[in-house]
C-alpha positions in Angstrom: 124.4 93.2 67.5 125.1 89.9 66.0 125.6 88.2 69.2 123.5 86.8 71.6 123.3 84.6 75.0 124.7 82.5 76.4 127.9 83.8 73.9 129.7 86.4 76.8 130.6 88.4 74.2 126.5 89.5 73.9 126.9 90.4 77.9 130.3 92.5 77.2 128.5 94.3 74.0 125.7 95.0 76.3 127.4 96.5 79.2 129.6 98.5 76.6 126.3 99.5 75.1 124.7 101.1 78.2 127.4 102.3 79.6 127.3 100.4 83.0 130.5 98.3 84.2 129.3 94.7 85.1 129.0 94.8 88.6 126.9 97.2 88.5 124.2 95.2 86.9 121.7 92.6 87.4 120.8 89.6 85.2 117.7 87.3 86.0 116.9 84.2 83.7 115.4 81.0 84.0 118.0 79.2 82.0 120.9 78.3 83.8 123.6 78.5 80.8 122.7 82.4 80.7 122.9 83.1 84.4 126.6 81.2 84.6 127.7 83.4 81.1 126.5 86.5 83.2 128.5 85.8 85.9 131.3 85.0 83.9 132.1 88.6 82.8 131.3 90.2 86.5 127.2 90.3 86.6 125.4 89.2 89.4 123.3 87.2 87.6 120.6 84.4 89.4 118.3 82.0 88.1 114.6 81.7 89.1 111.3 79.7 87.9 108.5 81.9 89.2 107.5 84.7 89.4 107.6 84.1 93.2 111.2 83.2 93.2 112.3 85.9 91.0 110.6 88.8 93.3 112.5 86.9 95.7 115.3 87.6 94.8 114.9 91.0 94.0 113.6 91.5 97.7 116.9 90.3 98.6 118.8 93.0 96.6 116.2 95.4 97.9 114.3 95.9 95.0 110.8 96.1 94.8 108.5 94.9 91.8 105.1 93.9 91.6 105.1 90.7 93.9 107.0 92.3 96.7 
């Protein structure tokens, strides 16, 4: 691809690449340069530390993993 985070260019190639307009996507990291890049091209995109915090925060999007 020859692009990669936190470059929103790699966001916009990846959206193209699965076919999905952004706001129809999720992005989790633990950096916060990533997560603001994410948003910046229409992802909802959220930052988290834990495991904890992350299933969080898919529980709030109701969307179940492995520590809901």
């Amino acid at each position: 691809m020859g692009l990669a985070k936190p470059d929103p260019a790699a966001y916009l190639e990846a959206l193209e690449r699965i076919g999905m307009p952004a706001n129809r996507c999720v992005f989790a990291d633990d950096r916060t340069e990533n997560v603001v890049a994410a948003r910046s091209v229409g992802i909802l995109a959220f930052a988290y530390t834990t495991p904890a915090a992350f299933a969080d925060a898919m529980s709030r999007l109701s969307i179940k993993t492995e520590h809901t």
